[in-house]
C-alpha positions, 0 to 999 in steps of 0.5 A: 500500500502507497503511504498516501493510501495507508494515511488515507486509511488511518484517517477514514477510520478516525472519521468513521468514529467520529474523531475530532481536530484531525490534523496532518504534519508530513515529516517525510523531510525532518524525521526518518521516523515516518513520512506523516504523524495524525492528531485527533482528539478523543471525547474520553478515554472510552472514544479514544480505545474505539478509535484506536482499536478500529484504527488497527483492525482496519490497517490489518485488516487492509495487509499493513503491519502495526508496529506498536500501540502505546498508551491502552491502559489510561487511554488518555493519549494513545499512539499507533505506529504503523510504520510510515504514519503515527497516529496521535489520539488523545483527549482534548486536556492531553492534546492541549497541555502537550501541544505536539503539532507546534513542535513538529509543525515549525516549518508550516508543514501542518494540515488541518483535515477535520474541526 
């Protein structure tokens, strides 16, 4: 699957359940981690265990691998490493405080998909 497949992938499954702030940063040029990391706010620690367990099940589902998932015990902030994207879910007071798309979006490379 084409990396622009696989982000597309990961972003359906956030939207079929209803993940909030989506956003994209491509980091192809500054990291040699992955080509793109995904936000998306949870409504609680509930919603982000649906979202990331609907999110590995459709990349498996599709023949991709899922390198990890970290962060299913609180469910406050959840991270899926799926090779050449990694999906950030977290709750809103978590993705605030943290604040991850200012560090990684300093060269203008984020991308807004959903409010």
């Amino acid at each position: 699957m084409k990396k622009k497949s696989l982000q597309t992938l990961c972003l359906n499954s956030l939207e079929d359940l209803k993940a909030h702030n989506i956003n994209v940063i491509s980091v192809e040029k500054i990291s040699s981690l992955a080509n793109s990391m995904i936000f998306a706010t949870a409504t609680s620690a509930r919603h982000a265990k649906a979202l990331s367990e609907k999110l590995v099940e459709n990349v498996k589902n599709s023949g991709e691998i899922v390198l990890g998932v970290e962060g299913n015990d609180d469910c406050e902030w959840i991270l899926i490493d799926c090779e050449d994207v990694i999906v950030n879910i977290m709750i809103e007071k978590i993705r605030k405080y943290y604040d991850l798309e200012s560090l990684w979006s300093f060269d203008g490379s984020l991308t807004e998909i959903h409010s």
